[in-house]
C-alpha positions in Angstrom: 0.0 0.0 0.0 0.9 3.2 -1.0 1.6 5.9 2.6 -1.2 8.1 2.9 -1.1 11.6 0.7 -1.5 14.5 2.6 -3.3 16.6 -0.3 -5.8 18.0 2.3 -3.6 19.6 4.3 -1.6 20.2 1.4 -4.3 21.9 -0.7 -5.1 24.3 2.4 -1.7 26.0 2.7 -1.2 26.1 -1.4 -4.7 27.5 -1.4 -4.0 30.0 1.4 -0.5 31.5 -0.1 -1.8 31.6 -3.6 -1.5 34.9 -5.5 -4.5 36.2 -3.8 -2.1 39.1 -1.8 0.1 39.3 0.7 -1.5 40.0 4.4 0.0 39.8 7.7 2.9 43.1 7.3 5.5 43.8 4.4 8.9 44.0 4.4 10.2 47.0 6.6 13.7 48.5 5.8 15.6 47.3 8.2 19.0 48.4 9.7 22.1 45.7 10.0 22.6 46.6 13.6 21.0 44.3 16.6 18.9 46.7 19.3 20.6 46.2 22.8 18.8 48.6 24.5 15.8 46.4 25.0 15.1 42.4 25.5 14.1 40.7 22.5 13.1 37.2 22.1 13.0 35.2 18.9 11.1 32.3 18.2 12.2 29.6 15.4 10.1 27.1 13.5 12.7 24.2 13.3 11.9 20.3 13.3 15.5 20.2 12.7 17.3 19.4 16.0 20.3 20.6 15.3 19.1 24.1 15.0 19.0 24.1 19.3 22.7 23.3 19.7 23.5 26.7 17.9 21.5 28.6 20.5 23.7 29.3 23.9 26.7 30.4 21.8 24.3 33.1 20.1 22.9 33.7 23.5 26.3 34.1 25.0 27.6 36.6 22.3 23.9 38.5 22.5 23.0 38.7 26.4 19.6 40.8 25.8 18.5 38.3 23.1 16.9 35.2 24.0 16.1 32.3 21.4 13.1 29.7 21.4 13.2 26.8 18.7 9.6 25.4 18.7 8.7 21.9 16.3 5.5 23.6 15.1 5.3 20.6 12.8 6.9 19.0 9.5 6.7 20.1 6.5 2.9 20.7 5.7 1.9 20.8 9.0 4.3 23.9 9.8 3.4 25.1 6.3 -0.5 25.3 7.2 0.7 27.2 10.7 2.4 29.9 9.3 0.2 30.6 6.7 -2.4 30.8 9.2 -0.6 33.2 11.5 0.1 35.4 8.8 -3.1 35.6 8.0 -4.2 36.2 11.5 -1.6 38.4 11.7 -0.7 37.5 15.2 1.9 34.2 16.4 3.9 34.6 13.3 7.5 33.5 14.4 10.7 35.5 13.2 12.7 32.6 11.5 10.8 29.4 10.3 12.2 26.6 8.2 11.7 25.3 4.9 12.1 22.4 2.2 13.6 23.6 -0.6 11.1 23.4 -3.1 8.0 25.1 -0.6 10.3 28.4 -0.2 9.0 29.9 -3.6 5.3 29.2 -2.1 6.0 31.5 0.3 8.6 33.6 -0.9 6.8 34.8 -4.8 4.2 36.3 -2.7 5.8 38.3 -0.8 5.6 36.7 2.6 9.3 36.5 3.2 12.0 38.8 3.8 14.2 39.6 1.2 17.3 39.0 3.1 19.5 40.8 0.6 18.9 44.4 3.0 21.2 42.3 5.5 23.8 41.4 3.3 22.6 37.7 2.3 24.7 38.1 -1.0 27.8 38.2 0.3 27.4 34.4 1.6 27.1 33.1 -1.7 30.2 32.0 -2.4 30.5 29.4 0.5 27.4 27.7 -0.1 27.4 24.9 -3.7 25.8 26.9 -6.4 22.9 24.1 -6.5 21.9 25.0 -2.7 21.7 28.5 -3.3 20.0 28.9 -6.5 17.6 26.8 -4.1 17.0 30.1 -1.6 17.2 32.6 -4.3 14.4 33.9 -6.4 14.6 36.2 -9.1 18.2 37.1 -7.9 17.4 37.9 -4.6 17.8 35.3 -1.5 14.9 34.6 0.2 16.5 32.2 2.5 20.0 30.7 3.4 20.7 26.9 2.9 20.2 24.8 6.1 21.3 21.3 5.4 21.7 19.2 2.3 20.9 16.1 0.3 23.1 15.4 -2.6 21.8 12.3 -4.1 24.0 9.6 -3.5 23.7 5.2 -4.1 24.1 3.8 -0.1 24.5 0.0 -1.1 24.8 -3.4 0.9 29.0 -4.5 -0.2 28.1 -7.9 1.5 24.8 -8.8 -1.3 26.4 -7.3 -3.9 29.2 -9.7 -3.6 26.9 -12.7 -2.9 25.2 -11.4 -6.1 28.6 -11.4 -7.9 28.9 -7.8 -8.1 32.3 -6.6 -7.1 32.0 -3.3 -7.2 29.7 -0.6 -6.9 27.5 0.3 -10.5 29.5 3.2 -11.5 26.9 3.4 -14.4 23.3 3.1 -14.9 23.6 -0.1 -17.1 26.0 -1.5 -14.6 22.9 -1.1 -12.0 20.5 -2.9 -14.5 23.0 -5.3 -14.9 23.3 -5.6 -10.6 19.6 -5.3 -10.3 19.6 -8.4 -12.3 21.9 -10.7 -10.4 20.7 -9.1 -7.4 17.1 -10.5 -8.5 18.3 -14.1 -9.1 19.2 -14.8 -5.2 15.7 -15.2 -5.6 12.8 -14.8 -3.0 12.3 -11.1 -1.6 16.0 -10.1 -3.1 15.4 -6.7 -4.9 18.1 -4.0 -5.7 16.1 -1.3 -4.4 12.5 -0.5 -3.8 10.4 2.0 -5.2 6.5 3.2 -3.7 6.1 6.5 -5.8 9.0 8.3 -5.0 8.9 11.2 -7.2 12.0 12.6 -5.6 13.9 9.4 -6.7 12.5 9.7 -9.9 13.8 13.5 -10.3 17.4 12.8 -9.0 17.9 10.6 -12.3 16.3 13.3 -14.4 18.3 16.2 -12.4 21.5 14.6 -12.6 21.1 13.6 -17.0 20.3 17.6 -17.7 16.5 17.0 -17.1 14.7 20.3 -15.9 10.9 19.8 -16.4 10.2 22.7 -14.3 10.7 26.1 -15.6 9.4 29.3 -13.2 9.3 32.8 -14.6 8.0 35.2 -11.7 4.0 33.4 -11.8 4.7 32.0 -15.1 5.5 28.5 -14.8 5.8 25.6 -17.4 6.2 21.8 -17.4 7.3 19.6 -19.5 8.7 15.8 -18.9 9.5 15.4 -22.7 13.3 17.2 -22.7 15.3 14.2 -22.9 17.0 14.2 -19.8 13.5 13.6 -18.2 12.5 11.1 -20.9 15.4 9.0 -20.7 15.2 8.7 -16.8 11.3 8.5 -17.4 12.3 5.2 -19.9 15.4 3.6 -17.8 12.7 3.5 -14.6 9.8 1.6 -16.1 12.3 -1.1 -17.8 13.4 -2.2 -14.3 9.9 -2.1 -12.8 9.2 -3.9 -16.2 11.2 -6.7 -15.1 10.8 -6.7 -11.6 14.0 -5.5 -10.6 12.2 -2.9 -8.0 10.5 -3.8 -4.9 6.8 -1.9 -5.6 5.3 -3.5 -2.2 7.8 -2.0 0.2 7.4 1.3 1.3 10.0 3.7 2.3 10.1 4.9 6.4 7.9 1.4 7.0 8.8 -1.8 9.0 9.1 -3.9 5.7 11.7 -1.3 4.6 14.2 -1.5 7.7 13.7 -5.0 7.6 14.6 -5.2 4.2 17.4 -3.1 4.8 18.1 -5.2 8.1 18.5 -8.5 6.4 19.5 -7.1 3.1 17.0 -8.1 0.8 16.8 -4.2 -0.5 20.4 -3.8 -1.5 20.6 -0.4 -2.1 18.8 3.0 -1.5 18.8 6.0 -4.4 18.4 8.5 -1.4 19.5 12.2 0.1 22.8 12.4 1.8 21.1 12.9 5.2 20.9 8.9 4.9 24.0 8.3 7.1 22.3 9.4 9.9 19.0 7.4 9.7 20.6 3.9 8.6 22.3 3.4 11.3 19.3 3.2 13.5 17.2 1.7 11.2 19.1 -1.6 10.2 21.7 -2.4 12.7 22.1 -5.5 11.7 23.7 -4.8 8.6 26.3 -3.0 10.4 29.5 -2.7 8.5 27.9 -3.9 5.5 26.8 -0.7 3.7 28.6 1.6 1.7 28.5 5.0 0.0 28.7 5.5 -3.4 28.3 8.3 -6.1 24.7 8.1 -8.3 25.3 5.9 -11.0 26.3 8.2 -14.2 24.5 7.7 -17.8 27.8 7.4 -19.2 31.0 6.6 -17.9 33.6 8.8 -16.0 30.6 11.5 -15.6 30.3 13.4 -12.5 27.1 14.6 -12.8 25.0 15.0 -9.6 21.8 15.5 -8.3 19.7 16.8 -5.0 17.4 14.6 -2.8 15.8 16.6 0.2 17.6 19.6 2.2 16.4 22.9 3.6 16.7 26.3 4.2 15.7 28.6 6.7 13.8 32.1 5.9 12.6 35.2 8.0 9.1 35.9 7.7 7.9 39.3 6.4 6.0 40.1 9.9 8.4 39.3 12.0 9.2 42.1 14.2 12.6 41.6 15.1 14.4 41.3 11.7 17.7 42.4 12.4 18.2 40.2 15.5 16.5 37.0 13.3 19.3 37.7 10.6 22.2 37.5 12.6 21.1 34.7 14.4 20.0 32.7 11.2 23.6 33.8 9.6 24.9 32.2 12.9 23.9 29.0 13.0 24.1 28.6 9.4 27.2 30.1 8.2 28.7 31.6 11.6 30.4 30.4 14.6 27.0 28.3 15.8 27.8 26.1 12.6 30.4 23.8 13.9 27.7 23.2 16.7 25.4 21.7 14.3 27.5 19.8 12.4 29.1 18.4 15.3 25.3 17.2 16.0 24.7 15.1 12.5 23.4 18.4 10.1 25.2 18.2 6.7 25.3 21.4 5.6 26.0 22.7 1.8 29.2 25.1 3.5 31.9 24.8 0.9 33.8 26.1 4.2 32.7 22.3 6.0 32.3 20.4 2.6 36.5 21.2 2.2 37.4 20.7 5.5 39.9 17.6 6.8 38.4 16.4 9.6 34.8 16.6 8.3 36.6 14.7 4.9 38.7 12.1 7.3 35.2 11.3 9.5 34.4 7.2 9.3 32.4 5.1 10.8 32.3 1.6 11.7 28.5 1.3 10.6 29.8 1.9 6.9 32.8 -0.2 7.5 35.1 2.6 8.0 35.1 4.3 4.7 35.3 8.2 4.9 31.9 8.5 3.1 31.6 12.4 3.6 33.9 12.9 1.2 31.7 11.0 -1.5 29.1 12.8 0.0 31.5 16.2 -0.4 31.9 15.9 -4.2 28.3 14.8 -4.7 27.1 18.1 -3.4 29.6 19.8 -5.6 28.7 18.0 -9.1 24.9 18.8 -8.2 23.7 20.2 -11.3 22.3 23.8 -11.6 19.3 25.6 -13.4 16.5 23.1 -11.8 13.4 24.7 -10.3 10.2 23.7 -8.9 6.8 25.0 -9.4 5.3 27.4 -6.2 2.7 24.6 -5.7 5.1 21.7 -5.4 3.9 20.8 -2.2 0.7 20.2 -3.3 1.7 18.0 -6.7 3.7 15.9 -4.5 0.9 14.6 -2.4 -0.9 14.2 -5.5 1.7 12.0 -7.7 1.5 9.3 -5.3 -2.5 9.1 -5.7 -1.9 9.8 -9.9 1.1 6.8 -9.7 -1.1 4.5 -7.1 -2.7 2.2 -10.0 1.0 1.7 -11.5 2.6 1.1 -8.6 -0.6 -1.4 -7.1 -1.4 -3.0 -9.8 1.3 -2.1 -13.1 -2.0 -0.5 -14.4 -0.6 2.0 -17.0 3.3 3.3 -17.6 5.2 6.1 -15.5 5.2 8.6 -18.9 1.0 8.1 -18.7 1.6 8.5 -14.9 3.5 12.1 -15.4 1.5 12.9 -18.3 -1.7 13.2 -15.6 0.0 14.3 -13.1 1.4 17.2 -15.2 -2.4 18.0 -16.0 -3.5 18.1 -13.0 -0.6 20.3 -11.7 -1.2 22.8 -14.7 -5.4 23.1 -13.4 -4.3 23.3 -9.9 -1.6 26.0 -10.8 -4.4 27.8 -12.7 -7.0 28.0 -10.4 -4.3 29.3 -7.8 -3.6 32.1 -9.6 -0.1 31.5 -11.3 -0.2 31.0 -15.2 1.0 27.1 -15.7 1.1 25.6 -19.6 
């Protein structure tokens, strides 16, 4: 069974921040120095927990400032709050975190800070240029990069080589050619699993030049027939063709850590931020797995790809602006980094992603390989120019209820699967104000 779509909630906070105006307080030019002469207490939407190592450094350097990191929610949920307290006008906190791909929901409307008045643009440089053409919109940065999930292959070494594969599919066809051996140890023995995971789908797309998604101020188009997109698109259905992809196990569920456990899934197409959830979800296979670069479309490539990651943004009502900036440059790019890092965030700092010891870090878990710097090039060779649509959040929940026939039943193909799914987005997008084709 495919996991539950949450297009309700979904459709409530795309529906809410649609181009319909922008209530709850502009933009206010703000000054680059912190008022001391009075207390101030900022509150941060974060349900990452790294964000609360970061805060009695900042309070240390800031005595009159103190700093509150509520979990108001993930994702959606926090999504739907915000939007409601901006409406409301009242409860809206001053820094509030977001997947990459919901910032331009709330940031084309005007509902965030244009963080370029404190100097934003002079980060750039440290960040990869994939993570922050993520945060910036129209050439302005709305946001500044959190953590990171370069796409990356995390694979079983011990099944491969019961399989007969020795090393690690540099290439796409070397995968279809593991996926197949991998298949012959017979019974539940799959190469990977798939239950609708679009973002899966898009790394392969990302990483061969595929950018369906094009966004133009409110003018956004779609299109899965550029051939980056249509030879991913192709690739994917001739290994669910075969049966070379676990359809019945979802990801995050029991049957998935136990197939990762006993290591009938023998490899996960996943974010980065992977090294610090297998651990804990198969311990058996401790000292098995691996991490390796995406497979390439053609040998000695480095193309890359992005799977997940975040940014953090200040609200355009918040009413402490100046003191929400310089602790958001803090714990992203400042001193409070190191904190976080030390903590499990990987972060897109080109500062971190060249450093020694972050390079040199191993772990007995992935047989002591120093995977960070595989994960370090990964986020460099991400590829730039991709976008997604303002209302991304709402055409995610719905591809898994458009791809729920294939993926149940192998009713239909995953081109007739994008094909609706691209319809429906371009009426949603309509009716919510933006001009989609």
């Amino acid at each position: 069974m495919l996991r539950k779509s949450l297009v309700a909630a979904a459709t409530i906070v795309a529906s809410a921040i649609a181009l319909t105006g922008c209530s709850g307080g502009g933009t206010q030019p703000a000054s680059k120095e912190i008022p001391t002469d009075k207390p101030i207490t900022l509150t941060v939407w974060s349900w990452d927990g790294t964000v609360k190592e970061a805060v009695a450094g900042f309070e240390k350097l800031h005595p009159n400032i103190t700093v509150k990191v509520v979990n108001a929610g993930s994702s959606t949920d926090e999504y739907t709050a915000l939007d409601n307290a901006i409406q409301a006008g009242s409860g809206v906190p001053d820094i509030a975190m977001f997947e990459y791909f919901s910032l331009p929901l709330f940031a084309i409307p005007g509902k965030l800070a244009d963080l370029s008045e404190f100097g934003a643009k002079d980060l750039s440089k440290d960040y990869v240029d994939a993570a922050w053409g993520n945060v910036t919109i129209d050439g302005k940065p709305y946001g500044l990069p959190s953590d990171y999930g370069p796409a990356a292959m995390f694979y079983n070494q011990a099944v491969l080589t019961q399989a007969g594969v020795t090393k690690p599919p540099a290439t796409w066809d070397e995968y279809y050619d593991a996926a197949k051996k991998v298949r012959a140890l017979g019974g539940d023995h799959y190469i990977t699993n798939d239950s609708a995971d679009i973002f899966m789908l898009m790394s392969l797309m990302w990483e061969g030049g595929g950018r369906p998604f094009k966004v133009d101020g409110t003018n956004v188009t779609i299109d899965f027939k550029d051939a980056g997109s249509s030879r991913a698109v192709a690739y994917w259905q001739k290994l669910l063709d075969e049966d070379l992809v676990n359809t019945k196990v979802t990801g995050w569920s029991d049957d998935w850590n136990r197939g990762l456990n006993e290591g009938t899934l023998a490899t996960q197409l996943i974010g980065g931020w992977f090294t610090s959830t297998l651990p804990e979800r198969a311990p058996d296979a401790a000292g098995n797995f691996r991490v390796a670069p995406l497979p390439q479309w053609q040998a000695g490539e480095t193309s890359g790809a992005e799977n997940g990651g975040s940014a953090m943004a200040i609200p355009a009502a918040s009413q402490n602006k100046e003191a929400a900036y310089a602790f958001l440059e803090y714990f992203t790019h400042g001193d409070g980094l190191q904190s976080r890092i030390d903590a499990g965030a990987f972060v897109p700092n080109l500062s971190n992603l060249n450093n020694d010891a972050f390079l040199n870090t191993t772990n007995k878990f992935f047989g002591d390989q120093k995977y960070n710097q595989v994960l370090a090039d990964a986020s460099k060779n991400v590829g730039t120019g991709w976008q997604y649509p303002p209302f991304f959040g709402w055409a995610r929940s719905n591809y898994e209820d458009v791809a729920a026939p294939l993926y149940d039943s192998r009713t239909g193909t995953l081109a007739d699967v994008l094909e609706t799914w691209k319809q429906r987005s371009i009426a949603y997008g309509n009716e919510q104000g933006f001009n989609v084709r």
